[in-house]
C-alpha positions in Angstrom: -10.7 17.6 -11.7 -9.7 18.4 -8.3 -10.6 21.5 -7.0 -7.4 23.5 -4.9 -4.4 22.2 -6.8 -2.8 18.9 -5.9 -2.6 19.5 -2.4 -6.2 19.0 0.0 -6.4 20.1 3.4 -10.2 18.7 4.4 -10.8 18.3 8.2 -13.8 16.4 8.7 -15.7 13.9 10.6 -16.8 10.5 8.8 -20.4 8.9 9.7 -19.6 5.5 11.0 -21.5 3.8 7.8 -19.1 5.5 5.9 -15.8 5.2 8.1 -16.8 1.3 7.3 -17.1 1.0 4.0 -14.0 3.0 3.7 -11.6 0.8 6.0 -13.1 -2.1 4.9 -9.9 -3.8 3.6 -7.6 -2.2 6.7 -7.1 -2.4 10.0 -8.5 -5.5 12.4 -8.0 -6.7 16.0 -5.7 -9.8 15.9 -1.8 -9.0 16.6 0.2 -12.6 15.5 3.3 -11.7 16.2 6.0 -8.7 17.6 7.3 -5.9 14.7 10.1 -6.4 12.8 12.9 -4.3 13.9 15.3 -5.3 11.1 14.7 -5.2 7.4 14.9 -8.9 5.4 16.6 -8.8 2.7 14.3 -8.6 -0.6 13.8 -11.0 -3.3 16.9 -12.2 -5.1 16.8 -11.9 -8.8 19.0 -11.3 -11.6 21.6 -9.1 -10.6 23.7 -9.5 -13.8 20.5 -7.5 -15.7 19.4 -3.7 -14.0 17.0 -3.5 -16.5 14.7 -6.1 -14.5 13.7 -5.3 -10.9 14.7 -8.4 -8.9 11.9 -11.5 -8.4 9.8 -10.3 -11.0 8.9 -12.5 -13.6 7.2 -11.5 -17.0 3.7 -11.7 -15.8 3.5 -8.9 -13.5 6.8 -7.2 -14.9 4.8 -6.5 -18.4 1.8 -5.4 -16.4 4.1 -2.7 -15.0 3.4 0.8 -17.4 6.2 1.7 -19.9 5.9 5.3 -18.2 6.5 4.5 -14.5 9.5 5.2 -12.7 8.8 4.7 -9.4 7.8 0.8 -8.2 7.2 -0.3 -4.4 7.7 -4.2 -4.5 6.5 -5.9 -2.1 8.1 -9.3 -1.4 6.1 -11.5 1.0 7.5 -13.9 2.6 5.2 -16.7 1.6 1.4 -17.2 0.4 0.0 -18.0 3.7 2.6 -15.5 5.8 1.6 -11.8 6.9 5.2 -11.1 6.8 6.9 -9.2 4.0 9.5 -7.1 2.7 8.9 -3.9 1.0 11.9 -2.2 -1.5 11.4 0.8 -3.3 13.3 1.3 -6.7 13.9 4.2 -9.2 14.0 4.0 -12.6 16.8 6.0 -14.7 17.4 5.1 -18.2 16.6 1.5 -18.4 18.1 0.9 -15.3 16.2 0.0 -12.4 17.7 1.0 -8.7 17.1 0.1 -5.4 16.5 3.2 -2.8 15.3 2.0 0.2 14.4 -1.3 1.9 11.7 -1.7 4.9 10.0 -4.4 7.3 6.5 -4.4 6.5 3.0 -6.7 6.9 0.3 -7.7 4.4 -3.0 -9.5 5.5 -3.1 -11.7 8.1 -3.5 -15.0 6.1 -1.2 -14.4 3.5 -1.8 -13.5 -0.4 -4.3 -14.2 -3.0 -4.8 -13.8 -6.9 -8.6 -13.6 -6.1 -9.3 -11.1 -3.5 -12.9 -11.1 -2.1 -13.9 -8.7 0.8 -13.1 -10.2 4.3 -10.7 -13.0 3.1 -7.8 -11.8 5.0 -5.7 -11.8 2.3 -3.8 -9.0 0.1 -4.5 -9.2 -3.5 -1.6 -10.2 -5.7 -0.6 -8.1 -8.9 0.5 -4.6 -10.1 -1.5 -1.4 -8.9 -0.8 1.9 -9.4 -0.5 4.5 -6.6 -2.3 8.0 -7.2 -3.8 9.2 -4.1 -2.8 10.0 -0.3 -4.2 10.8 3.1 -4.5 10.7 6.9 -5.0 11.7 10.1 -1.7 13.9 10.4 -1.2 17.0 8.4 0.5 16.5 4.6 4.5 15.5 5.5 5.0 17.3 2.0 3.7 14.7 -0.5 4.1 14.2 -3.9 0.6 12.6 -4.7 -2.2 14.9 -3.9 -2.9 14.6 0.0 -6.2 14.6 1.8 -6.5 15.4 5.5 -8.8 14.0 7.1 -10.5 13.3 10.3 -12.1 10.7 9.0 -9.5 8.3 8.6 -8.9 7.5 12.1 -9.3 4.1 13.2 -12.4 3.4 15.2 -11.3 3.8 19.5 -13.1 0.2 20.0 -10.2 -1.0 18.0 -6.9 -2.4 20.3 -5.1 0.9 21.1 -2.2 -0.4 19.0 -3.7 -0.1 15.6 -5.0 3.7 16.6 -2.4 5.6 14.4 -2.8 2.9 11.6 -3.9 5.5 9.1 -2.0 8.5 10.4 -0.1 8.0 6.9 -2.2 6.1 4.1 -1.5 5.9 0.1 -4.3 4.2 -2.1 -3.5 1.2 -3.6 -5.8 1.5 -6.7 -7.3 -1.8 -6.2 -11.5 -1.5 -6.5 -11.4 2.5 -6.3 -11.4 5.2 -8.1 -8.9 7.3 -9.1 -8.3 11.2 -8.3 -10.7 10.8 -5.3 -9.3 10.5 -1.4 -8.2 7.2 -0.3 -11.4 6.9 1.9 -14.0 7.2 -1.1 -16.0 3.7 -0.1 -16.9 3.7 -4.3 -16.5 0.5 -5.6 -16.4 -0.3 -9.3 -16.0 -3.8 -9.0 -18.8 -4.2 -6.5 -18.3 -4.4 -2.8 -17.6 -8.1 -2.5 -14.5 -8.2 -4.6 -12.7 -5.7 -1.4 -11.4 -2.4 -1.6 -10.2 0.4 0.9 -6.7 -1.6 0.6 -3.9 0.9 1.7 -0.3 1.6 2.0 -0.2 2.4 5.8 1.6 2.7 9.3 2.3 -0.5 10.9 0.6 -1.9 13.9 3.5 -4.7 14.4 1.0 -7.8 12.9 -0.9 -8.9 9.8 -3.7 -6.4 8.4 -7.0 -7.1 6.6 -5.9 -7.2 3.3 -3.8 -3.9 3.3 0.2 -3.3 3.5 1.6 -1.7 6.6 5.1 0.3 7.3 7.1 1.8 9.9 6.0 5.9 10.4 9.2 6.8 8.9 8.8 5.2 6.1 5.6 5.9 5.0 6.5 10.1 5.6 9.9 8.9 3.0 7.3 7.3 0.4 5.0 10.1 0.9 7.6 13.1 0.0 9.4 10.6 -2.6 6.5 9.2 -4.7 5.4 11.7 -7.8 2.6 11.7 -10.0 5.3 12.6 -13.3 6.8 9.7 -12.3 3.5 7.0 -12.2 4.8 5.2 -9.2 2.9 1.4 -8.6 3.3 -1.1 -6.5 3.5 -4.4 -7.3 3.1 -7.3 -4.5 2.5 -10.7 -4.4 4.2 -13.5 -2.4 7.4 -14.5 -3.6 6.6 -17.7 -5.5 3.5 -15.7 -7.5 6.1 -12.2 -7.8 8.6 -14.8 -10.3 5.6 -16.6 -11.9 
């Protein structure tokens, strides 16, 4: 249970061991290429059926839960690309709808259905999204919020990956849930990764993590709702329809 309601306001400073551990699937000092000012356009898939969000096939569709309304896909661009595309749809009825569309990057060499701590590579598959946090105060969140000193990026870090985790949502890959995104707990043992975020964009591929512009991480901050079990589901495009 969390103590204070759904909203935390903890101001703290991290020992380094732990700062670490926690950002050990984020960040990293290796800018490939300038940010994407303009959004692709997300994978195609059936338009003639809104029931089915577009370039999902059956594997990861039926891993989505029956319950959630709320999916970030994230399309990338290919398996060994950092670039990608991430869309946000709404579920009402049985009809899924697109809301917004964004620019984004996932780990520097691409994507991977076996993710191992310090590959590079942002695990494929469906996760779902329960916990928030960062540097700046709470933009008015839906998932419970932790504020917290301790997520700022180390200052030996290139100054443009700084404000990296300003914004952050967990992606509930190797963590607990109900905890703040910076818990370094590990269920799955530390070599199969973890501390894999939602978070600001530095302009380049991340560590294993998915990065987006400031304003829209502060739109999928106040728009995602626990009521409404928002996921994310992410792959490259070829293992999305699969």
């Amino acid at each position: 249970m969390r103590s204070g309601g759904a909203r935390r306001a903890v101001v703290a400073t991290a020992v380094l061991g732990f700062l670490l551990t926690a950002l050990g699937g984020c960040g990293g000092q290796d800018p490939e290429r300038p940010k994407a000012t303009e959004p692709r356009a997300e994978a195609t898939g059936s338009a003639a059926d809104p029931t089915r969000i577009p370039g999902l096939g059956d594997r990861l569709r039926q891993r989505i839960p029956a319950a959630s309304r709320q999916v970030v896909a994230v399309y990338g661009d290919g398996k060994d690309s950092a670039d990608s595309t991430a869309v946000l749809y709404t579920k009402q009825g049985s009809t899924w709808d697109r809301i917004r569309t964004w620019p984004a990057h996932n780990g520097k060499k691409g994507w991977t259905t076996d993710h191992h701590e310090g590959d590079k590579r942002s695990p494929v598959g469906v996760f779902t999204l329960s916990d928030a946090g960062g540097v700046l105060p709470d933009p008015g969140a839906g998932l419970p919020y932790t504020r917290s000193a301790g997520f700022a990026a180390p200052r030996w870090w290139s100054k443009s990956y700084w404000h990296d985790f300003d914004y952050v949502i967990a992606i509930d890959y190797n963590r607990v849930k109900g905890t703040p995104p910076n818990d370094p707990t590990r269920p799955e043992g530390y070599e199969k990764g973890g501390g894999i975020w939602l978070h600001m964009d530095h302009g380049s591929g991340t560590s294993a993590c998915i990065s987006l512009s400031e304003q829209a991480m502060a739109y999928l901050l106040r728009t995602l709702a626990p009521d409404r079990h928002p996921v994310v589901v992410m792959g490259d495009r070829a293992d999305l329809k699969a």
